[in-house]
Each structure stands twice: as C-alpha cells, then as structure tokens.
C-alpha positions as CSV (number, residue, x, y, z in Angstrom):
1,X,11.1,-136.6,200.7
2,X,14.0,-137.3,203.1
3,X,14.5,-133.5,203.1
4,X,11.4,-132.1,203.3
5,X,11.3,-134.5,207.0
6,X,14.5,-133.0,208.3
7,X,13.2,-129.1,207.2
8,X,9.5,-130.3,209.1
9,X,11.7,-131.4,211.9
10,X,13.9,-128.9,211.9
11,X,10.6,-126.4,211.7
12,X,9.1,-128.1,215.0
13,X,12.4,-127.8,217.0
14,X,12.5,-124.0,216.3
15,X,8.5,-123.9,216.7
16,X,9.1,-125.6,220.4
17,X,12.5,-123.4,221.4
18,X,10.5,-120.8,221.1
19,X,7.5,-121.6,222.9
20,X,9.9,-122.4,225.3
21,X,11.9,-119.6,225.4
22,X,8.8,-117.3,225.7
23,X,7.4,-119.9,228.5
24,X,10.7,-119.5,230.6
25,X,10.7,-115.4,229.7
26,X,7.4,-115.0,230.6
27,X,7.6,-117.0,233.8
28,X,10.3,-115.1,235.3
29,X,8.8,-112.0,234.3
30,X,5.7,-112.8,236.2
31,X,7.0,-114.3,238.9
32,X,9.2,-111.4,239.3
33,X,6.3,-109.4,239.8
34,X,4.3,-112.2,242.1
35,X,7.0,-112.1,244.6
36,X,7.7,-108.4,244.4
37,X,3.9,-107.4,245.4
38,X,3.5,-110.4,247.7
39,X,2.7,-109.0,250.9
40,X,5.2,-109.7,254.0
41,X,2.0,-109.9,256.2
42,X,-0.1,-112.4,256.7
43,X,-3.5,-110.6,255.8
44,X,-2.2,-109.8,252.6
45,X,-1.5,-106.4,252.6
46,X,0.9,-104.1,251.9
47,X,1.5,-102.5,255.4
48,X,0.6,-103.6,259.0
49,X,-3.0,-103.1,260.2
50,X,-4.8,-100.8,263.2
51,X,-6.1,-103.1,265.6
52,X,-9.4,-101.9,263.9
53,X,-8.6,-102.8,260.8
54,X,-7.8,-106.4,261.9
55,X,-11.3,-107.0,264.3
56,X,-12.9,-105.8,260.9
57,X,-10.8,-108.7,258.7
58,X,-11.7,-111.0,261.6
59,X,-14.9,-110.3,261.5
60,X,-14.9,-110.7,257.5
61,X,-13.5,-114.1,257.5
62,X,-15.7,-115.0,260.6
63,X,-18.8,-114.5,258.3
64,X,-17.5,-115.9,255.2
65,X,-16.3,-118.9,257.5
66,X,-20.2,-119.3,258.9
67,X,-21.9,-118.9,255.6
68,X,-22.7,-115.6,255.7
69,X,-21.9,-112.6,252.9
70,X,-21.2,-109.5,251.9
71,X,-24.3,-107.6,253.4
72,X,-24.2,-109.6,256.5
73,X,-20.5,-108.5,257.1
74,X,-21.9,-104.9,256.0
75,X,-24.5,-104.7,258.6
76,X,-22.3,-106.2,261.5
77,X,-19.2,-103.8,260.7
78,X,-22.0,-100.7,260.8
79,X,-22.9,-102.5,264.3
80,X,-19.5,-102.4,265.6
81,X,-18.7,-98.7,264.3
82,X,-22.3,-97.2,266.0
83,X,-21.2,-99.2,269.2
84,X,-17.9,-98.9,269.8
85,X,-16.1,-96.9,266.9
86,X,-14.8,-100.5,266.4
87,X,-12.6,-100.2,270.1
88,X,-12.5,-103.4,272.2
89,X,-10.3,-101.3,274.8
90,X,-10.6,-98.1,276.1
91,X,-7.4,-95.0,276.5
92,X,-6.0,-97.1,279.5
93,X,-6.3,-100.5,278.1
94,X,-9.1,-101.6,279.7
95,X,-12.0,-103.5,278.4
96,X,-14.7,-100.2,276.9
97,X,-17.5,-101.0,278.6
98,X,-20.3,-99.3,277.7
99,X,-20.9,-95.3,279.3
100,X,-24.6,-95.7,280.4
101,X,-24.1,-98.1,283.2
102,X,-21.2,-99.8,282.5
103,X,-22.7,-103.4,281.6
104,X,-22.1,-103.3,277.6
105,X,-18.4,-105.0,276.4
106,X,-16.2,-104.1,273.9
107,X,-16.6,-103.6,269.9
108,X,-20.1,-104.9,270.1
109,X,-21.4,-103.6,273.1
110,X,-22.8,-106.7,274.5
111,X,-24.1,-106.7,277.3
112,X,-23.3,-108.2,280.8
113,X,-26.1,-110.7,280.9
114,X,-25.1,-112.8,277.8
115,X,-21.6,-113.3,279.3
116,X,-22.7,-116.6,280.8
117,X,-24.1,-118.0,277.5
118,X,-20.8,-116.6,275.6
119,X,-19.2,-118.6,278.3
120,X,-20.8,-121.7,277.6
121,X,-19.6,-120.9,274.3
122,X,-16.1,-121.5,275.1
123,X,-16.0,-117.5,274.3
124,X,-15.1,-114.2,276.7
125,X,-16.3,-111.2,275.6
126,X,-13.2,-109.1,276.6
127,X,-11.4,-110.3,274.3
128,X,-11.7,-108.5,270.5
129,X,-12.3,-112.2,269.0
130,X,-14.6,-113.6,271.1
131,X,-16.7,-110.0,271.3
132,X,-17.0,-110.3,267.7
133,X,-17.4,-114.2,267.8
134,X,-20.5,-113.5,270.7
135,X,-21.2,-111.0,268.4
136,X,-21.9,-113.6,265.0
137,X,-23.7,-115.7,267.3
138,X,-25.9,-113.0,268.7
139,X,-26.8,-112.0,265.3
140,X,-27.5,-115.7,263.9
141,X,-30.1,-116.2,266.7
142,X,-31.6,-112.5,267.5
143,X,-30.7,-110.6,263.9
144,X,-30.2,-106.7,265.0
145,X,-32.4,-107.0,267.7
146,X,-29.6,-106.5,270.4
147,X,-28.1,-103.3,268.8
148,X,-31.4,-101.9,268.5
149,X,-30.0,-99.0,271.0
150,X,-28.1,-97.8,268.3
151,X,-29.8,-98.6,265.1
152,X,-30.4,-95.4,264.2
153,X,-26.6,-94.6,264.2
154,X,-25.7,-98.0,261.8
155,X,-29.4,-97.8,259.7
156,X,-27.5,-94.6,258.6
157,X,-24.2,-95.6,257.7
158,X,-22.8,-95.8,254.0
C-alpha cells in the first residue's frame, strides 16, 4: 500500500512537470509571436498611416465611441470620399474649401454657415478632427441631408 502512494505520487509530480513544462513552452512560444507582430504604432498597424487613412480611423472610433456601427461609419466614409477624396487640406496646405463658391470646409464639405454652431461645440471645422467631429454631429441631427449635393457620388460607392 505504502508503495502504490509513492508510485501515485510520483505519477502526479511527473503529470504536473509536464503540464508545466508545456505551460512555460507554450508561453514563450506565443509570446514570442505576440510581441514580434505587435505593432510599434499606436493604431495598431504594421506601418504608419496617410493622413487619410487616420481621419478614416478617427472617424471609425468616433462612431463606435457615439453608439453608432458599421453602416453608419460606411455611409459617412462614402460622405467624406464624394466630398473631399477624404482631404482636409488642399496642394498648399490650406484648409480645401469647397470649388463652387468657396464656403464648404474640409473632408466633409461643411459649409460656412454651420461654423458658428460647430463653434458652440467647442469644435473648428479646419481642423481634420473637428470637420469629422461637426461632421458626426451633423449627421446625428440632419442624417445625409447636408451631403445631399453629392449623394449621387456616395449612393454609388462600394
């Protein structure tokens, strides 16, 4: 009996060296590989971004952040592509403003006359996050009704 205890003891101290040893082997293996993919930039990818690029993962944490979704982030990155091809500034640097008459701003061509309310906001509209911030609001209280200039170009897209 004594010895049938010391082979079940010995048994378990194998049984738990060698979950052990696979625990401690399979947790440097995939930490390895965690730290080797782990992106060096803070959007998680594996190179830096176009400006375009990050207005768009603005934009797609904006939405999430305010309840929205996928299709809502859909429909306002089709906005901002028919507006501006997703530019906030122009060759020189300056603020795009629309070519018609020059009273539409940046990504989301928003126009002069909501600047005060974006204001109010605490937001500017030159800048590419408070364009696309203006932008979120605009859509939360009108829907697509101020793009409608260029629904025909986003209605289309994808």
């Amino acid at each position: 009996e004594k010895a049938q205890h010391q082979a079940r003891l010995i048994g378990l101290f194998l049984l738990c060296t060698a979950v052990l040893t696979l625990g401690c082997v399979f947790g440097y293996y995939y930490g390895r590989i965690s730290t080797q993919t782990a992106s060096k930039y803070p959007h998680g990818f594996d190179r830096p971004l176009s400006a375009q690029e990050e207005w768009k993962y603005y934009l797609y944490n904006k939405t999430l952040a305010t309840g929205g979704n996928w299709a809502k982030y859909d429909r306002l990155r089709d906005i901002g592509e028919a507006e501006s091809n997703w530019r906030q500034f122009n060759k020189d640097g300056q603020v795009l403003l629309g070519y018609k008459d020059g009273k539409d701003v940046g990504i989301f061509q928003i126009r002069e006359i909501h600047r005060p309310a974006a204001e109010k906001l605490g937001l500017n509209i030159d800048t590419p996050e408070g364009n696309i911030d203006f932008a979120l609001h605009l859509y939360e209280k009108n829907g697509t009704r101020d793009w409608n200039a260029s629904k025909n170009k986003w209605l289309t897209m994808r």
